[in-house]
C-alpha positions, -999 to 999 in steps of 0.1 A, spaced: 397 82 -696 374 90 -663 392 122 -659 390 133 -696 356 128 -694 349 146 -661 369 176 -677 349 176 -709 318 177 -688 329 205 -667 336 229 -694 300 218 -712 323 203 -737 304 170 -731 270 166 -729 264 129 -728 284 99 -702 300 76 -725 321 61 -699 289 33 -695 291 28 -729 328 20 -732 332 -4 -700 301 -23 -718 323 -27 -750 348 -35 -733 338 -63 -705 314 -79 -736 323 -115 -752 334 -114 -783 308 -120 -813 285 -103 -782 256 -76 -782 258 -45 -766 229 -27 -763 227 10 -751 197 20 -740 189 59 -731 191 92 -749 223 103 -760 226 141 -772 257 145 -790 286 128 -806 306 104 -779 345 110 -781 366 87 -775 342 54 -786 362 23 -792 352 16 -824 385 -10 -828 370 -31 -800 335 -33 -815 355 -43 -847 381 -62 -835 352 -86 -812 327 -88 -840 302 -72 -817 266 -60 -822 257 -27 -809 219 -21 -808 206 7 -795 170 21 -785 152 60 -769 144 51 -738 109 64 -720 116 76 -687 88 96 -676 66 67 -681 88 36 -670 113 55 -642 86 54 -618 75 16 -624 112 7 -623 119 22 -592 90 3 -576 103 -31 -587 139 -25 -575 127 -29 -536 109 -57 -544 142 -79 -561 123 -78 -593 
């Protein structure tokens, strides 16, 4: 899957990294949340939409801010945070 993504992405196929995404679906609990936080462009190929169904999982999802949280953020991580 790493390569198929890497492939897509070198031929502008792919704009987004979905490969987060899947090992989070994958490495949740069952009847767990999954939250994806972050912009995503385009469609994601290649989501495992049997393993949301199949585990009962919630996926939430939210835009993140990064121009005004980035720089707070990487403040903290020094600091343990």
């Amino acid at each position: 899957m790493h390569a198929y993504d890497q492939v897509k992405q070198q031929l502008r196929l792919q704009t987004d990294r979905p490969t987060a995404v899947r090992q989070a679906i994958h490495a949740c609990r069952k009847a767990g949340t999954v939250f994806i936080l972050g912009v995503f462009a385009d469609a994601v190929d290649k989501f495992p939409l049997g393993a949301v169904i199949n585990k009962g999982l919630t996926v939430r999802t939210a835009q993140q801010h990064g121009q005004r949280y980035i720089p707070m953020l990487l403040d903290r991580l020094p600091a343990g945070n």
